[in-house]
Backbone as a chain_set.jsonl record, in Angstrom:
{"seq": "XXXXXXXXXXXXXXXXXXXXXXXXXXXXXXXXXXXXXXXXXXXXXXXXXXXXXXXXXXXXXXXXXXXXXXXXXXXXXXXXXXXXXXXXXXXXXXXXXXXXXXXXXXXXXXXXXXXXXXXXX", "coords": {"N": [[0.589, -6.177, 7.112], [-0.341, -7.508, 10.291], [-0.664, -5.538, 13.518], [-0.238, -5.168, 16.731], [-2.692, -3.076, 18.786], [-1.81, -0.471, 19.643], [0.191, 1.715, 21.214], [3.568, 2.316, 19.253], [4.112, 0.665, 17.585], [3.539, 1.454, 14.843], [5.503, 2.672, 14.618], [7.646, 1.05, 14.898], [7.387, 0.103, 12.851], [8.54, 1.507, 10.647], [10.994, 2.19, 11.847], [12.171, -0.096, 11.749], [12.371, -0.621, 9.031], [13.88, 1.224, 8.168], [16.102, 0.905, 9.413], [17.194, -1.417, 7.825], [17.385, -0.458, 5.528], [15.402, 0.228, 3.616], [13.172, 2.395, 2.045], [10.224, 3.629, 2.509], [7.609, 4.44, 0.587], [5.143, 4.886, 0.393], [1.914, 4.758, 2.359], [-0.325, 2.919, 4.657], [-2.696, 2.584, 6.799], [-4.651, 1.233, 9.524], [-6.901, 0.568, 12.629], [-8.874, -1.78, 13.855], [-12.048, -3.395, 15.333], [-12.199, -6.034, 15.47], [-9.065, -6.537, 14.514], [-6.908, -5.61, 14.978], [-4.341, -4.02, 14.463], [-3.698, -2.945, 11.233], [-1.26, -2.984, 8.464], [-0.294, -1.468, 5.367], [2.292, -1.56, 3.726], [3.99, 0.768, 1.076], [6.92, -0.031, -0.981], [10.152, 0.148, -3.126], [10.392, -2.57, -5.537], [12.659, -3.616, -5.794], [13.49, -3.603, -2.842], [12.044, -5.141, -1.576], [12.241, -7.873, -1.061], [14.04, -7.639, 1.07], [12.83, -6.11, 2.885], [11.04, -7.192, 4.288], [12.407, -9.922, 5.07], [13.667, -8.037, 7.137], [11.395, -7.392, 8.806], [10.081, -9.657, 9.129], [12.052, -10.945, 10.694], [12.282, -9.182, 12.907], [9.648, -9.725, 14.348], [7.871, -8.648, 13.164], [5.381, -9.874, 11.713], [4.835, -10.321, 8.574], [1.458, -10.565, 6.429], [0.92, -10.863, 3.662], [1.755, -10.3, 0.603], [1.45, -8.188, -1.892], [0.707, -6.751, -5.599], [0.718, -3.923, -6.873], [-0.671, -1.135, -8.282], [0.964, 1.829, -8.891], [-0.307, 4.801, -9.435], [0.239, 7.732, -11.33], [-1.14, 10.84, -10.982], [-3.032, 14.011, -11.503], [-3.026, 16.452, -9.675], [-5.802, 17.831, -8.942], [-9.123, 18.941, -8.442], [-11.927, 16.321, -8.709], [-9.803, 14.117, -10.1], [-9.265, 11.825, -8.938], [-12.129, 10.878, -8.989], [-12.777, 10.373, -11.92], [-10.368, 8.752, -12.626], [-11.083, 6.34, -10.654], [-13.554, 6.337, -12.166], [-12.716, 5.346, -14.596], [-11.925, 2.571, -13.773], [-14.45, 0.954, -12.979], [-15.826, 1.315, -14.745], [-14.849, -0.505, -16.669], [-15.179, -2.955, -14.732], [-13.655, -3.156, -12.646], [-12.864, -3.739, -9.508], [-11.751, -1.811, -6.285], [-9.797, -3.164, -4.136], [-8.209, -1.373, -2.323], [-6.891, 1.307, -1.765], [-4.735, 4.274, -1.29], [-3.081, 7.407, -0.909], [0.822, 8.234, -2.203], [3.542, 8.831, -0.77], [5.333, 12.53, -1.279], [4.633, 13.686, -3.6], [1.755, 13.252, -6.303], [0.156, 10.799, -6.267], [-2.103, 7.657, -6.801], [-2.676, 4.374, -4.75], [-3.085, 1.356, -6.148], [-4.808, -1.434, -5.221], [-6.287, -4.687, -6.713], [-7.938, -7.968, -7.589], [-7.869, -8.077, -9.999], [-5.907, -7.397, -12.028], [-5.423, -7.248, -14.661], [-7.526, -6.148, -15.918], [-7.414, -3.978, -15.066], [-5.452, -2.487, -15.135], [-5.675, -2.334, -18.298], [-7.708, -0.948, -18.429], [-6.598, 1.879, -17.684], [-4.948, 2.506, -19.603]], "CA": [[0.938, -6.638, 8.421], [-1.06, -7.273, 11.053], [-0.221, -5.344, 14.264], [-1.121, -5.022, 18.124], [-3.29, -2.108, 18.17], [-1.019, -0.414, 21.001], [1.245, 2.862, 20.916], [4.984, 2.083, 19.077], [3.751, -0.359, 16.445], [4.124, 1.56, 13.077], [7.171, 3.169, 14.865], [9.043, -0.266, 14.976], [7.98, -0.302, 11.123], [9.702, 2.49, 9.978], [12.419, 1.795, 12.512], [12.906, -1.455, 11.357], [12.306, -0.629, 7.441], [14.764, 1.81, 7.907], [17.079, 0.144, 9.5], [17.433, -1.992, 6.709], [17.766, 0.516, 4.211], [14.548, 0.375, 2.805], [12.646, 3.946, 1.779], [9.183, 3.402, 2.37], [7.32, 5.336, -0.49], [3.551, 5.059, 0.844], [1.49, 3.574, 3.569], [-2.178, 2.96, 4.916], [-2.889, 1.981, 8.404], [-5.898, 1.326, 10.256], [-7.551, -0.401, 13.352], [-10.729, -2.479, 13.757], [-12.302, -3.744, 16.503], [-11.614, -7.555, 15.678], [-8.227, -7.313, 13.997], [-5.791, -4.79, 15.796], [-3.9, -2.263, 13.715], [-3.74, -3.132, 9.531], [-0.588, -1.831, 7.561], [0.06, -1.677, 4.08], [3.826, -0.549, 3.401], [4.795, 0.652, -0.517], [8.424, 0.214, -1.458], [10.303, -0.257, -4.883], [10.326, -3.873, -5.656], [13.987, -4.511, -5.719], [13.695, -3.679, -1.597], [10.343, -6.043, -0.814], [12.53, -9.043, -0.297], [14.672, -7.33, 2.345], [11.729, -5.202, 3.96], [9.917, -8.212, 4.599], [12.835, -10.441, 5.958], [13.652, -7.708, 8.242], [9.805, -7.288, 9.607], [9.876, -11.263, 9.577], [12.939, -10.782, 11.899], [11.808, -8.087, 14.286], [8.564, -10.526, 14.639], [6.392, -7.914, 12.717], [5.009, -10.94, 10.651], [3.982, -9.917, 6.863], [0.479, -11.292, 6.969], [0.328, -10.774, 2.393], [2.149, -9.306, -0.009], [0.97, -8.229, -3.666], [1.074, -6.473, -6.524], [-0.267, -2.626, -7.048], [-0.347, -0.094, -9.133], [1.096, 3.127, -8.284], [-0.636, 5.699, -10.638], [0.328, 9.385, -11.372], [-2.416, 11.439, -11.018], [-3.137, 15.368, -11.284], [-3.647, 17.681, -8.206], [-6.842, 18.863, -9.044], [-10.38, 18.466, -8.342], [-11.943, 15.579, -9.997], [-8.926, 12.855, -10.588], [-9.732, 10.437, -8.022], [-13.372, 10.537, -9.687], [-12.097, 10.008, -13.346], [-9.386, 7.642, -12.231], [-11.771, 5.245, -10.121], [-15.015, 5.61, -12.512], [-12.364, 4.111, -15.473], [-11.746, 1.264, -13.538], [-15.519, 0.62, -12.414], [-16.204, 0.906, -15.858], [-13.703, -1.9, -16.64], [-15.863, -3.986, -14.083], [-12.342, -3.74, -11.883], [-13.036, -3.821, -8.016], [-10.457, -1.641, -6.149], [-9.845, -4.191, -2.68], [-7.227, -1.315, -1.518], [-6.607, 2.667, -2.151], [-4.138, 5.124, -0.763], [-1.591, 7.958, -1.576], [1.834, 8.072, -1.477], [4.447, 10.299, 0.068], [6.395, 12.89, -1.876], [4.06, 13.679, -5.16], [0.221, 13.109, -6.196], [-0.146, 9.207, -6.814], [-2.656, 6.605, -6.06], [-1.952, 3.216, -5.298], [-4.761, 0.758, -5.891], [-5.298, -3.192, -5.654], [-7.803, -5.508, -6.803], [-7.64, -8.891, -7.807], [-7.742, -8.137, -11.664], [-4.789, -6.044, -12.379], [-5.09, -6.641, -15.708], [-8.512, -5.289, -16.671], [-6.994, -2.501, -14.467], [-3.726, -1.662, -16.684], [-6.086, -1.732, -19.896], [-9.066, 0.579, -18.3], [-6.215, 2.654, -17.421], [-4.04, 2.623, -20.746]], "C": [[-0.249, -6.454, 9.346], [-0.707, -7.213, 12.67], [-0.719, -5.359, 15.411], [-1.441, -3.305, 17.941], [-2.437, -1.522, 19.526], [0.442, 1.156, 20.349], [3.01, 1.826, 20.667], [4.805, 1.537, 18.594], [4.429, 0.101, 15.274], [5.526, 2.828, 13.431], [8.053, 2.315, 14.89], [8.869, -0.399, 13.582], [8.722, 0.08, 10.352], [10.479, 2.29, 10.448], [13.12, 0.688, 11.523], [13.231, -1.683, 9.533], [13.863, -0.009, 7.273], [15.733, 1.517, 8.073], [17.929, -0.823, 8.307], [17.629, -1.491, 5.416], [16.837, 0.406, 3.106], [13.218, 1.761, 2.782], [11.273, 3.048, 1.903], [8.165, 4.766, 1.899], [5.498, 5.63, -0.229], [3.169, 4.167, 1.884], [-0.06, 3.674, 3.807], [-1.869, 2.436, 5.997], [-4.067, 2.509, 8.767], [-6.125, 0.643, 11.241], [-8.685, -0.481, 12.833], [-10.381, -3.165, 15.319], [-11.914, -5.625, 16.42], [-10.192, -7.64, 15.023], [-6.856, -6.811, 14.994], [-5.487, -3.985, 14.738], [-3.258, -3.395, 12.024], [-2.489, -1.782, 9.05], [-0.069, -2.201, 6.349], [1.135, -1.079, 3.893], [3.504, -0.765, 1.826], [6.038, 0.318, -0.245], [8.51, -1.037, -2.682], [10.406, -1.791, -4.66], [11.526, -4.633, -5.544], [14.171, -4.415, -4.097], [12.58, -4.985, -0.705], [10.831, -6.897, -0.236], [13.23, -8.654, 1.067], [13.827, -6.807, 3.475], [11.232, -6.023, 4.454], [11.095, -9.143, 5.502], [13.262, -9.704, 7.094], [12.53, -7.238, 9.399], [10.141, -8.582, 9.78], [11.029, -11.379, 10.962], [12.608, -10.241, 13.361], [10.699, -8.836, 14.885], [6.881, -9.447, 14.557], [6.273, -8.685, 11.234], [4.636, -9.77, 9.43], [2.693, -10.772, 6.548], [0.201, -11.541, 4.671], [0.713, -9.568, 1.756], [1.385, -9.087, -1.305], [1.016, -7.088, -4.583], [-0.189, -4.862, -6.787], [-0.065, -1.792, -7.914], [-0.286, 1.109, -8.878], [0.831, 3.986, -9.52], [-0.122, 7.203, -10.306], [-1.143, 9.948, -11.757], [-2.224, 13.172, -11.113], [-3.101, 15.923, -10.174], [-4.799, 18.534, -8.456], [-8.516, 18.001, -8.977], [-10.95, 17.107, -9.114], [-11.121, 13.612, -9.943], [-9.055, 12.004, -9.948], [-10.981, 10.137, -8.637], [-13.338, 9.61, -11.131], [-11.389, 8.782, -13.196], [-10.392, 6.63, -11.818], [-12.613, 4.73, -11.184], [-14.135, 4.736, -13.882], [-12.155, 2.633, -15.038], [-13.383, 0.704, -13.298], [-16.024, 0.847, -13.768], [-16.093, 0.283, -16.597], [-14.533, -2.93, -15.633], [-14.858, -4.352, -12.696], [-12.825, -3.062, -10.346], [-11.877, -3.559, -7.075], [-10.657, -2.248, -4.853], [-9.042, -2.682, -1.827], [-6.833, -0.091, -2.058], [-6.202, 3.543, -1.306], [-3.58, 6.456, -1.438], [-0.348, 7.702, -1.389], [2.569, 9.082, -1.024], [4.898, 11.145, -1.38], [5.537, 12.975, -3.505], [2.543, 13.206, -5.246], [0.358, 11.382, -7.228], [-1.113, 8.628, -5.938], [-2.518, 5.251, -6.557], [-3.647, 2.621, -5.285], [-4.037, -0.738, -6.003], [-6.184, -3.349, -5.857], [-6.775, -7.014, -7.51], [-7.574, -9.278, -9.469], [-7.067, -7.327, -12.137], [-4.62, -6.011, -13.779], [-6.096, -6.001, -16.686], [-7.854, -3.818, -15.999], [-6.178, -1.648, -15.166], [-4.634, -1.854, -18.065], [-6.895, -0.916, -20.059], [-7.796, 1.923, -18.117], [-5.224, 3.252, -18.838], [-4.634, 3.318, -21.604]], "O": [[-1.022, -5.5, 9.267], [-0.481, -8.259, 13.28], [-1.924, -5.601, 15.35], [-0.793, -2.494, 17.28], [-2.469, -2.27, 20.503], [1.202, 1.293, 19.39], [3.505, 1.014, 21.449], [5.862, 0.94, 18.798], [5.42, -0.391, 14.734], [6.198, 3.539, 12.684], [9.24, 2.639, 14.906], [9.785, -0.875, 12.911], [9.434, -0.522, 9.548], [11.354, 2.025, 9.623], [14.15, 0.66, 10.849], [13.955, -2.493, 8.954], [14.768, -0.466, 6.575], [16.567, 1.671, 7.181], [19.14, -0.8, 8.091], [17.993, -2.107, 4.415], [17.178, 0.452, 1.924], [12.426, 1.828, 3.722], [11.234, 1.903, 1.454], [7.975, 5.785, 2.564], [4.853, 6.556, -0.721], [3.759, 3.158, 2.27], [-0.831, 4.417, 3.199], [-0.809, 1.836, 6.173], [-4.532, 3.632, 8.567], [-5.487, -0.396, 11.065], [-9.332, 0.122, 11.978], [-9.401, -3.369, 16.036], [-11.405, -6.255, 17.347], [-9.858, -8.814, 14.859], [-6.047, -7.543, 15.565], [-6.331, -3.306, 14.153], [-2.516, -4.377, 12.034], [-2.522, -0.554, 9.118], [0.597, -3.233, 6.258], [1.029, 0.147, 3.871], [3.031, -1.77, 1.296], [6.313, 0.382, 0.954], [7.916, -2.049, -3.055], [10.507, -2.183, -3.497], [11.614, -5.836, -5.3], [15.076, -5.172, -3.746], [12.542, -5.436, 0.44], [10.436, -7.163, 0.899], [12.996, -9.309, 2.083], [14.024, -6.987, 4.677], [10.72, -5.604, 5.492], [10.829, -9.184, 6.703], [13.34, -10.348, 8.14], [12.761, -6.842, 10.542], [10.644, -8.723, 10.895], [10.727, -11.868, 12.051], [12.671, -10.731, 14.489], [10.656, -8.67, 16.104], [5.79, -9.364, 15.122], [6.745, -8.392, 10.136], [4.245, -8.61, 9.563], [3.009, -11.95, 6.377], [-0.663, -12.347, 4.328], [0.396, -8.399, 1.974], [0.657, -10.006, -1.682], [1.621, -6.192, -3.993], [-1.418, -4.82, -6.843], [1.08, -1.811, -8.366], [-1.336, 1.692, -8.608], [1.574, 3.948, -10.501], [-0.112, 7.703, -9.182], [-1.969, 9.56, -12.583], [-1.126, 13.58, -10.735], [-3.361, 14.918, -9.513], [-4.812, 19.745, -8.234], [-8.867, 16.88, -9.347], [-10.383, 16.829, -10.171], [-11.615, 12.491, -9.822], [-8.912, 10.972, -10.604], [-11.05, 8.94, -8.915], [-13.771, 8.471, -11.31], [-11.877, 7.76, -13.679], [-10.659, 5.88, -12.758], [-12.741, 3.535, -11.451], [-14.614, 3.673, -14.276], [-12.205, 1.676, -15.81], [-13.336, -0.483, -13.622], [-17.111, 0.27, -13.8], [-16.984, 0.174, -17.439], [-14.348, -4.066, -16.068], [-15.013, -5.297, -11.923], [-13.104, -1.866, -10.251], [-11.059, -4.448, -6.841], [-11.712, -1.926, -4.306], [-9.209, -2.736, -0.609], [-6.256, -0.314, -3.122], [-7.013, 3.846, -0.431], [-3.688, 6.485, -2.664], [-0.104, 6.946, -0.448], [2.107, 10.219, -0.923], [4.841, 10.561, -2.461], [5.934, 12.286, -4.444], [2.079, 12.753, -4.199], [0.573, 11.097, -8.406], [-1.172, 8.841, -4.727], [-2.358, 4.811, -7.696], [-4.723, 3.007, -4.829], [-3.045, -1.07, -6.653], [-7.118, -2.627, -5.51], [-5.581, -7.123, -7.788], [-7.325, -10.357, -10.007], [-7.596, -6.4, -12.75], [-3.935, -5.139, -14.312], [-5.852, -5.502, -17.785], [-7.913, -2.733, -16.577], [-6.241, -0.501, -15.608], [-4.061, -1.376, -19.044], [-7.122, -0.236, -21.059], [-8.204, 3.027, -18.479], [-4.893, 4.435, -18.912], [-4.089, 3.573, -22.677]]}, "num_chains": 1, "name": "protein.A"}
């Protein structure tokens, strides 16, 4: 989504996620100087269609949805290193890296998810 950069933004997201009865399991948010405020919601896949028509409702457009991979990872020094250099050794280009709530995972995109799921397998 792409938001007004402005206090009460990613409070109408969760409002409005929640409202709808959708758990939101990770997130990323950022400004920039040319876009306004950038947010990436997780949630499970059987909620995406509802999370999204109720943002499309509220008139917090969905600017691009897609497809990520939420990895389990360790808690210890290291695993973000390990984890990344298999994919960059795969040739796979992560566009998009967070955590999520509630446990040690990272999510990643790129536009080749499937050299990604075989550097990672």
């Amino acid at each position: 989504m792409i938001l007004d950069d402005r206090p009460g933004q990613l409070a109408r997201v969760g409002e409005v996620a929640g409202a709808a009865g959708v758990n939101i399991k990770g997130l990323a948010a950022f400004t920039g100087d040319a876009v306004g405020g950038v947010v990436h919601v997780l949630v499970d896949d059987d909620a995406a269609r509802r999370c999204r028509r109720a943002l499309d409702e509220a008139g917090l457009a969905v600017a691009d949805e897609r497809e990520v991979l939420v990895i389990d990872v360790e808690d210890r020094p290291g695993t973000l290193g390990e984890l990344t250099r298999q994919l960059a050794d795969a040739n796979v280009n992560i566009d998009l890296a967070y955590t999520t709530f509630g446990g040690v995972k990272v999510v990643i995109a790129t536009d080749d998810m499937e050299s990604a799921r075989t550097a990672l397998d």
